[in-house]
N, C-alpha and C positions, 0 to 999 in steps of 0.2 A: 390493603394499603396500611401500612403500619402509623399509627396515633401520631405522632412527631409527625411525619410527612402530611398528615393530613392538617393538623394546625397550619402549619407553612401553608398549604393551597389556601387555607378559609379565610388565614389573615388576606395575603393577597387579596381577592376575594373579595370580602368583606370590604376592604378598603377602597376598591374600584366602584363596589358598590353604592356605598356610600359617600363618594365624592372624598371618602381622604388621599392624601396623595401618597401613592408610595413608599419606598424608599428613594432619598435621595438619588440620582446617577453617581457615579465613583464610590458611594458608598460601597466597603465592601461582604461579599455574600456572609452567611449566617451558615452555622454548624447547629441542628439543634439534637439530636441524638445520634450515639455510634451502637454497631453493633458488633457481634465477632458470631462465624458461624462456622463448622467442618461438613464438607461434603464428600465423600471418597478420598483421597488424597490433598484435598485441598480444605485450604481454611480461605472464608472470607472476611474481611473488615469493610464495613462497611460507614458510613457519614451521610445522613438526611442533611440535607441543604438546600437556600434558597436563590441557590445560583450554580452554573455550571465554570469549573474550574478546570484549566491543564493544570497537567502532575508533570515533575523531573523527578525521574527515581536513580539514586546510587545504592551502591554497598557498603558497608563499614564491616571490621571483622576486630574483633578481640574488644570485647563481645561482640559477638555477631548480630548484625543491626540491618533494616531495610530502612532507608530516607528519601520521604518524599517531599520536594519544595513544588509551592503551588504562590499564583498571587496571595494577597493577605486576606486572610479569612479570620470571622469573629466567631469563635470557639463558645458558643450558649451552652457548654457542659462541666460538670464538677469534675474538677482536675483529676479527680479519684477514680473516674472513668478509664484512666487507663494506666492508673497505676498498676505494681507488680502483684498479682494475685486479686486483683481487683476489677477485672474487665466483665463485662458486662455477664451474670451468670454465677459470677462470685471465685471464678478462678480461671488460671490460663487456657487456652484453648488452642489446640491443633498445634501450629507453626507458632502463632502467638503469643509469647513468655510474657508480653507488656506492650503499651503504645502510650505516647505522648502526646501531645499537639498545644501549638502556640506559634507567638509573635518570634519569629528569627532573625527576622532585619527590618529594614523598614520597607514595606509595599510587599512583604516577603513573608510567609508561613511555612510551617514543616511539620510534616507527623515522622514520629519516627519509631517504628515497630521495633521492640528487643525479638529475637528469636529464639522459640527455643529446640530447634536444632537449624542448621542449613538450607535454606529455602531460596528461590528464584519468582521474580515477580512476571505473573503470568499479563495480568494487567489492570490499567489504572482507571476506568474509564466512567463518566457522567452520564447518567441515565435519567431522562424525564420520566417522572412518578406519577405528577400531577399537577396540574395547574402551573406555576411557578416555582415548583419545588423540584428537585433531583436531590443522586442518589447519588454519590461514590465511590463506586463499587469497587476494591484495592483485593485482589485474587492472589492468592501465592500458594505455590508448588515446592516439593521437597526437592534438595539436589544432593549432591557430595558434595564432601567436603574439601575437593581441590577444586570442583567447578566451582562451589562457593568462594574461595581463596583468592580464583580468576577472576570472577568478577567485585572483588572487594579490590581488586589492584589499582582500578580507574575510583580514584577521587575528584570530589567535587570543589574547586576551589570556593575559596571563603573569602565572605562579603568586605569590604573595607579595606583601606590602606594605612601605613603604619602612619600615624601622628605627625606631622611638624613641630621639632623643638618649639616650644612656647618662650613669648617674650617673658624674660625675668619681672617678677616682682618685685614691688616694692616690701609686701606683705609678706609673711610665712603662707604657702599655699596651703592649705588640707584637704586631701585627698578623703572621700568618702566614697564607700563602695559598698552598695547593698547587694547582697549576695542573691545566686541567681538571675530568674527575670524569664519572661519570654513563655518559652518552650519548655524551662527547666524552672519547674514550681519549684523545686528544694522541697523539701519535708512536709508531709501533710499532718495534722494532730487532730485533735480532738475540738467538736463544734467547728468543724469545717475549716480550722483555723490551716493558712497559707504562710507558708517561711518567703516567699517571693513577695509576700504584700503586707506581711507583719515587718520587716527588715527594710522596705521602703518606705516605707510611715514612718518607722524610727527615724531612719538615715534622714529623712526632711526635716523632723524635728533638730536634730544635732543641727544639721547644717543651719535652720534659722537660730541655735542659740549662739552658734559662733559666729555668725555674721554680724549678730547685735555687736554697736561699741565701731564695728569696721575695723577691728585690727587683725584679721584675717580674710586672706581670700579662700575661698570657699568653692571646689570643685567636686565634680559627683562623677561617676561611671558610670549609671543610669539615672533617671531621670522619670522613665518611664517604664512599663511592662514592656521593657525589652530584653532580650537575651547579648549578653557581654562573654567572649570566651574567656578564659582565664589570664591568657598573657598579653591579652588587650590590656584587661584592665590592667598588667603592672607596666604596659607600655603607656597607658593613660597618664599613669603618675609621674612615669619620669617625662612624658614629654611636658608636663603642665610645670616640672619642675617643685612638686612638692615637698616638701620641711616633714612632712609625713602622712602613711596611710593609715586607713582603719575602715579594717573589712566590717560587715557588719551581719550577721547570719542568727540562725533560732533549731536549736538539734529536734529531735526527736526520739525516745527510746522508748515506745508501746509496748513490749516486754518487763518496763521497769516504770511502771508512770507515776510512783514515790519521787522519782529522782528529781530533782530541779535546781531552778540557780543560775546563772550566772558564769562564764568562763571565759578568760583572757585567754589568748596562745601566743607565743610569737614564734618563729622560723627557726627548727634545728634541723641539722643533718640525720638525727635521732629521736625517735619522740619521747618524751617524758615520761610517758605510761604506756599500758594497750588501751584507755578512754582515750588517746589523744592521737595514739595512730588510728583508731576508729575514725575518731573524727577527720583527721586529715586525709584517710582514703576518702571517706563519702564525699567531701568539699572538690579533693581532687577527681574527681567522677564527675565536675559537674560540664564539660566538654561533653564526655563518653552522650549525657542526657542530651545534649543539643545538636548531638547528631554529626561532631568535627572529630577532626584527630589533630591532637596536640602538638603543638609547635615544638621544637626539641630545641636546646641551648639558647646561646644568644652572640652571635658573632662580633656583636658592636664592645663586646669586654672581653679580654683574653684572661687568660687564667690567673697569674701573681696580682694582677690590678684588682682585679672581680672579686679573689680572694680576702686582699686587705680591706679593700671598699666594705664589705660583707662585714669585716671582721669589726669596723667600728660601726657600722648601720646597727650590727646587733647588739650594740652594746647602749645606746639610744635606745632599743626599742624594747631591751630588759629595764631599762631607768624608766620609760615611759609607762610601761605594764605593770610595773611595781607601783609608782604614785597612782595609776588608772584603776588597781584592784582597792588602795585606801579610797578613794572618792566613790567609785561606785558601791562601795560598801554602805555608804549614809544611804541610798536610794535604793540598791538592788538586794536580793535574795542571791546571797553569793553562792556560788558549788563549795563543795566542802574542801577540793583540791581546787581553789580561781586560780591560779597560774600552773600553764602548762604550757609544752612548746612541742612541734612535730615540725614535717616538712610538709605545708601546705604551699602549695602553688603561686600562692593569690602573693602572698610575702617573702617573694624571691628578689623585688628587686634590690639591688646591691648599694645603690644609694639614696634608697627614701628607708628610713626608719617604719617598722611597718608592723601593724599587732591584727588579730581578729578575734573579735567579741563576738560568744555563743550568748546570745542575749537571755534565755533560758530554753527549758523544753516544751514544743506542743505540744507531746504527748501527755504533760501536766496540766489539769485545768483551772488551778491557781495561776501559774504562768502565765496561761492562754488569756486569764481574765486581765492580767495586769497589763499586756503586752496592746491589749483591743480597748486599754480605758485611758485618753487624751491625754488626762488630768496627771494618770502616772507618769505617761509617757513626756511628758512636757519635763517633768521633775526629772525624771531618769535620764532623759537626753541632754539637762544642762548639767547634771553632774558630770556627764563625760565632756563637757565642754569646760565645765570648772577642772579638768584634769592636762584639758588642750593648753590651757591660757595657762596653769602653773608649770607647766612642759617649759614653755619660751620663757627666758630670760629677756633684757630687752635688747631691742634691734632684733628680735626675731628666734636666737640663738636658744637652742634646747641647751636646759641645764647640765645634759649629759657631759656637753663640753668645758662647764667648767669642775664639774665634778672629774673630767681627767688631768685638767689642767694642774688639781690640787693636788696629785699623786705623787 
């Protein structure tokens, strides 16, 4: 019996024994160690746990992906478990290139296996260990790559429905959006530090220093360790009707961990550099991580309207990125290039003003410290809110507009 399963029996155990109670009922089951192993053809993955769970399994292809949704499970493992070259052993194994696991929706979890070649899921099934603990034991077999192709055709629909236009404000609304969440940690760095929970700690801070005063309303895209797909979140915005967004994310380059700082982006057709199309692939991958396949266009804008809309949005949210890199300069450790622009996803929509702040790098451990200490983070976060409030003119109005008015 493998050490993880046998704690899970002892606690139980133990606790019966002792007159403690349980876990509560509805609480949900416990993840406490994964494993990966190859037997003849086959690889297995495996998940000690202290409850027995149904699996839904789909396909995904381009990258080739296996996803399993199960009720909500509490993941007791370092996200670094199944990162890429990081699974249990110290590198991929068998069918196995990578595995994920988290919160996907709500009452809702997902692991979601990368592959690294073409594989079929033999089966998914829960196996009593010990006492109150099980086993879920996830089998996969090699296939080709048109049986793989066949079975990537059936998709699994995705959780939610699109927003109700929100009632107007009196207020400029500001959209806050902590990148990732869930299932999709974002970047792992150094001292264990998390891009999914370093960028929501921020994102709380901003939002209570703009809330101080009440001349903003104040809306988030998460809230909590949940997973948001991309065109949620710029569906989030415009149905809340926001004056503007601001992603909020933390890079990582373990290759380069000199590097640090600070970086604005906002939305081009072209990215400003290769650091900025870097960055805009990984950001735009973060879908690919939670297991969906990306929504394409947007029906609700036709083309010349989308195109003008776009054309003065950007130009908002170059006036915004400009004053944002002067203010975070008194507080931050700026990159040495702080404005850049790519085609990230997150800042497509055509009528909210919209930028994404790389708050620094985890792979830095100055970064990491500044990023995990309150005291900066208090200071750092009203600087970007000292940026929000000289943005609006009054009645709400970004200066952008009278900066065109005077052309």
């Amino acid at each position: 019996m493998r050490f993880a399963a046998w704690i899970v029996a002892w606690i139980v155990a133990a606790s019966l024994a002792f007159g403690v109670a349980p876990a509560r009922a509805g609480d949900p089951p416990v993840a406490v160690a994964a494993s990966v192993a190859v037997s003849g053809d086959r690889t297995i993955l495996e998940f000690d746990m202290s409850a027995a769970v149904d699996v839904r399994a789909f396909y995904l292809s381009d990258p080739d992906r296996l996803v399993l949704d199960m009720p909500a499970v509490r993941f007791d493992l370092p996200v670094a478990t199944g990162e890429p070259d990081s699974v249990p052993g110290g590198k991929a194994k068998g069918l196995v290139k990578s595995f994920r696991f988290g919160e996907f929706a709500r009452g809702k979890s997902r692991v979601v296996i990368d592959l690294a070649r073409p594989a079929r899921l033999v089966s998914a099934k829960p196996a009593r260990i010990a006492g109150a603990a099980y086993r879920l034991r996830i089998a996969l077999a090699p296939v080709g790559a048109a049986r793989f192709a066949a079975l990537a055709r059936k998709q699994a629909p995705e959780p939610g429905a699109k927003p109700a236009k929100a009632a107007k404000s009196d207020r400029p609304v500001i959209m806050l959006d902590p990148g990732h969440g869930g299932i999709d940690s974002g970047a792992v760095g150094v001292a264990g530090a998390v891009e999914k929970d370093i960028v929501l700690a921020f994102a709380m801070s901003v939002a209570d220093s703009l809330r101080a005063g009440g001349r903003f309303k104040v809306e988030m895209t998460r809230t909590d360790d949940s997973f948001v797909p991309l065109d949620k979140r710029v569906e989030l915005a415009r149905a809340a009707g926001a004056a503007l967004m601001i992603s909020i994310h933390a890079d990582s380059l373990p290759s380069a961990q000199g590097v640090a700082g600070a970086t604005i982006y906002t939305a081009a057709a072209k990215a400003s550099d290769k650091e900025a199309a870097r960055m805009a692939a990984r950001e735009n991958g973060a879908d690919a991580a939670g297991g969906i396949v990306a929504a394409t266009g947007d029906s609700a804008v036709n083309g010349i309207l989308f195109d003008l809309t776009r054309r003065e949005t950007a130009t908002y949210s170059r006036v915004f990125s400009r004053d944002l890199a002067k203010r975070m300069a008194g507080a931050f450790r700026m990159n040495a290039n702080p404005e850049r622009s790519a085609g990230f996803r997150v800042l497509i929509a055509p009528d909210v003003p919209s930028v994404l702040i790389e708050l620094g790098y985890l792979s830095n451990a100055d970064d990491v410290k500044k990023l995990r200490d309150p005291a900066w983070r208090e200071g750092a976060a009203g600087a970007i809110a000292s940026a929000v409030r000289d943005f609006f003119a009054p009645k709400g109005k970004p200066k952008a507009k009278a900066d065109q008015a005077a052309r």
